[in-house]
C-alpha positions as CSV (number, residue, x, y, z in Angstrom):
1,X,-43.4,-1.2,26.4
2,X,-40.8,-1.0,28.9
3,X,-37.9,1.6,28.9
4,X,-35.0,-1.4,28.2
5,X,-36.9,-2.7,25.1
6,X,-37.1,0.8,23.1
7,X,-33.3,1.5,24.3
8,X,-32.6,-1.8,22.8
9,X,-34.8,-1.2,20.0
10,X,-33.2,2.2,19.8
11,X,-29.3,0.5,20.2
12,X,-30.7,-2.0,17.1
13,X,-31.6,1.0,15.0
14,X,-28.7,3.1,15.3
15,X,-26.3,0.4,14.6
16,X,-27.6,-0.8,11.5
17,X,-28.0,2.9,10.3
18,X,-23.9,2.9,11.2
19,X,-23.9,-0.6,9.6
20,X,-25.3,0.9,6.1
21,X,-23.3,4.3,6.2
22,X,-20.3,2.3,6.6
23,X,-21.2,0.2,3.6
24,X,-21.8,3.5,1.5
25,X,-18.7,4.8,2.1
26,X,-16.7,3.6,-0.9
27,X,-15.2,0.6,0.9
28,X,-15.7,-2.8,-1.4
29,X,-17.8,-4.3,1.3
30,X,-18.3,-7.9,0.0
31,X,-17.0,-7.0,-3.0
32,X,-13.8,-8.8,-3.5
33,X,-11.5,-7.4,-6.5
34,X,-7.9,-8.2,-6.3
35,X,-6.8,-6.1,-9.5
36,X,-8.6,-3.0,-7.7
37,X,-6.8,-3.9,-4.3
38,X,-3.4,-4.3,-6.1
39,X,-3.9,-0.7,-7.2
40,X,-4.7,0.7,-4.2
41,X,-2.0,-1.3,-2.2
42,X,0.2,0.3,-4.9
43,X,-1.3,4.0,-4.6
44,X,-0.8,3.8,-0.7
45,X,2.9,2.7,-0.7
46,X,4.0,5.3,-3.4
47,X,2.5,8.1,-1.3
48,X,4.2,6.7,1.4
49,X,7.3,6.4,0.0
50,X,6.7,10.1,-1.4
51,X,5.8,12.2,1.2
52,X,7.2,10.2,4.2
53,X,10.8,9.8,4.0
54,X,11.9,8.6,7.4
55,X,9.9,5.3,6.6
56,X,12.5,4.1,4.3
57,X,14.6,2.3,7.1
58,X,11.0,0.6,7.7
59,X,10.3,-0.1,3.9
60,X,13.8,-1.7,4.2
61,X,13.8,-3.5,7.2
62,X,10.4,-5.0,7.1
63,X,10.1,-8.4,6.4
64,X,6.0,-8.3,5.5
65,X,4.3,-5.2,4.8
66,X,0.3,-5.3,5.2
67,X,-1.3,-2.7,3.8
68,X,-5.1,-1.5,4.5
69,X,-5.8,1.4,1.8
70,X,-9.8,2.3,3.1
71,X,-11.1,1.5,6.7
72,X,-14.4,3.0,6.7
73,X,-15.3,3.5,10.3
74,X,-18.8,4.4,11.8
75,X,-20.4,4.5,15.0
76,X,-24.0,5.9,17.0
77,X,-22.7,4.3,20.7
78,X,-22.9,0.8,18.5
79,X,-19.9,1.2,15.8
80,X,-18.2,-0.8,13.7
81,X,-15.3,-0.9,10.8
82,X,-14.2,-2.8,7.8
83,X,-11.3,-2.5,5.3
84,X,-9.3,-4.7,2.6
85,X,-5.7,-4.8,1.7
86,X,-2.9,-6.9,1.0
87,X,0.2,-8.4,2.3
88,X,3.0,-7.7,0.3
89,X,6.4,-9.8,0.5
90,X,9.4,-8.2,-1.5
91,X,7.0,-5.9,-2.7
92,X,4.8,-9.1,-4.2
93,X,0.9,-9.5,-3.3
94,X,1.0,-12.7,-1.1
95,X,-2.3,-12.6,0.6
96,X,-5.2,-10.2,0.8
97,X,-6.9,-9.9,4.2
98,X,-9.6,-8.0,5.6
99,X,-9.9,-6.1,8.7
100,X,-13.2,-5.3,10.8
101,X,-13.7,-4.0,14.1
102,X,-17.1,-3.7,15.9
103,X,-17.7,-1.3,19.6
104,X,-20.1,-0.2,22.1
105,X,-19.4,2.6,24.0
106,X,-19.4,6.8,23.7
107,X,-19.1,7.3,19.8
108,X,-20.6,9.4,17.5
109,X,-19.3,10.1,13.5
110,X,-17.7,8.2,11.3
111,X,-14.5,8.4,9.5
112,X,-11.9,6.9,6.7
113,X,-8.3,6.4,7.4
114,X,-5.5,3.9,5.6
115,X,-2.9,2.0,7.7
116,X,0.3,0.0,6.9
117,X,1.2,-2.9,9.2
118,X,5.4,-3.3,9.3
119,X,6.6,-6.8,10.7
120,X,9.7,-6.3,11.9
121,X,10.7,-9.6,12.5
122,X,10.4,-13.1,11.1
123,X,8.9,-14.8,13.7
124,X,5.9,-11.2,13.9
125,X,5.1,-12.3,9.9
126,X,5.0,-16.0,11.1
127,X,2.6,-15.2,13.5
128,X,0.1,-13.0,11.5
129,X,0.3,-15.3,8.5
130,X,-0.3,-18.6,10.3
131,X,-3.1,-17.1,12.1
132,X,-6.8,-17.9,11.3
133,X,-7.3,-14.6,12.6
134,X,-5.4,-12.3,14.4
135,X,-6.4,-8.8,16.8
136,X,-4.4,-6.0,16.8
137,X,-3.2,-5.1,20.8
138,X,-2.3,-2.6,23.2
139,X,0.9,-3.1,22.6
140,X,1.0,-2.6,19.2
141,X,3.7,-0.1,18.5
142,X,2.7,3.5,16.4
143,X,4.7,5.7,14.1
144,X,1.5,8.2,13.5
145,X,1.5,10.9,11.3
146,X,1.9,14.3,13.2
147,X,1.4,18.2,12.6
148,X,1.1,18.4,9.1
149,X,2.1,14.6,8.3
150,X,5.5,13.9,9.0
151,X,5.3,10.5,10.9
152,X,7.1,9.9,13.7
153,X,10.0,6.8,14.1
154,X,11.4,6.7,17.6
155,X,14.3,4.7,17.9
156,X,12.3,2.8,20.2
157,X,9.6,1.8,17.9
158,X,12.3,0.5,15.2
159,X,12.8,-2.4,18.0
160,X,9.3,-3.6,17.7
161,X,7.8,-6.9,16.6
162,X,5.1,-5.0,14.5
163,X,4.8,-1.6,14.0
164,X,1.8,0.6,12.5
165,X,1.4,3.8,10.7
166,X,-2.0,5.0,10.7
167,X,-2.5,8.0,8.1
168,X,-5.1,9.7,5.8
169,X,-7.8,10.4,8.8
170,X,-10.7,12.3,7.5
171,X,-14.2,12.2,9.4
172,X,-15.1,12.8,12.5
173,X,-14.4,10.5,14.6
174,X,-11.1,11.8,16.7
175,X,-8.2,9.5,16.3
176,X,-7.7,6.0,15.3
177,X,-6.6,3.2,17.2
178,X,-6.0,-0.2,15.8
179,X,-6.8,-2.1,18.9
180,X,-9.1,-4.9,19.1
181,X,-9.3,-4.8,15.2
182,X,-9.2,-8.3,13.5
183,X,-7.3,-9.1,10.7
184,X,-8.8,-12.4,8.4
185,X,-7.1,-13.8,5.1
186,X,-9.6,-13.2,2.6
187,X,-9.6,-16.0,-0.2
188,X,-10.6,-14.6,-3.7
């Protein structure tokens, strides 16, 4: 057996060990439930709205609100995510959507985190909604919890298309980074 086959072997093995602790990690993976969702959706905004105050201008101002409750991330140099949330208009469930994400590179761990998409603008909902699937960028503009959870709204961020708050990080994988995930309408 040559070295490349049992690294690839190897590669195979560890993903799909991160592949099954990701599904054991109390995310509805290929379990669809909207009612469940709804509440969750509704459990991440009011503790938002609680202990995050400089949001409100966001809340306000936002013309579509996506919400992800549970990304359950996990990764052995071949990783992987997946979440479900919803879309909320006015405050009303329009859509749910789910997000996934798979890498290759230098990662070890796993972790959970919740994050709230705010489209700014008409034409940024547009976009996302009429989408058959759209990836978060680069450019995608932060408001991050920081030292002790007070998120952060620069005055600069309030000018952006789409803006994220990522929030509720436990694990231990360092950081979270919504690039490259993939957003896909899920229909119930």
């Amino acid at each position: 057996m040559t070295q490349y086959t049992r690294l690839s072997r190897r590669g195979l093995l560890t993903g799909g060990a991160a592949m099954a602790v990701l599904a054991g990690c109390g995310n509805p993976v290929g379990n669809f439930n909207g009612e469940r969702l709804d509440g969750r959706v509704d459990a991440t905004r009011d503790f938002l709205r609680q202990n995050h105050r400089e949001l409100d201008s966001l809340f306000q101002n936002a013309q579509g609100i996506l919400y992800m409750p549970l990304v359950s991330e996990a990764g052995f140099f071949v990783g992987g995510a997946y979440g479900q949330g919803a879309l909320r208009i006015n405050d009303a469930t329009v859509d749910y959507y789910s997000a996934t994400r798979a890498s290759i590179g230098l990662q070890i761990g796993a972790q959970q985190y919740a994050h709230v998409l705010f489209f700014m603008t008409p034409q940024a909902l547009a976009d996302f909604r009429a989408g058959e699937g759209w990836a978060a960028s680069a450019d995608l503009r932060y408001a991050t919890p920081h030292e002790g959870g007070a998120a952060g709204v620069q005055t600069t961020t309030m000018f952006s298309p789409v803006i994220a708050v990522v929030f509720g990080q436990a694990g231990l994988i360092a950081g979270a980074s919504l690039a490259g995930v993939r957003y896909q309408r899920i229909i119930p």
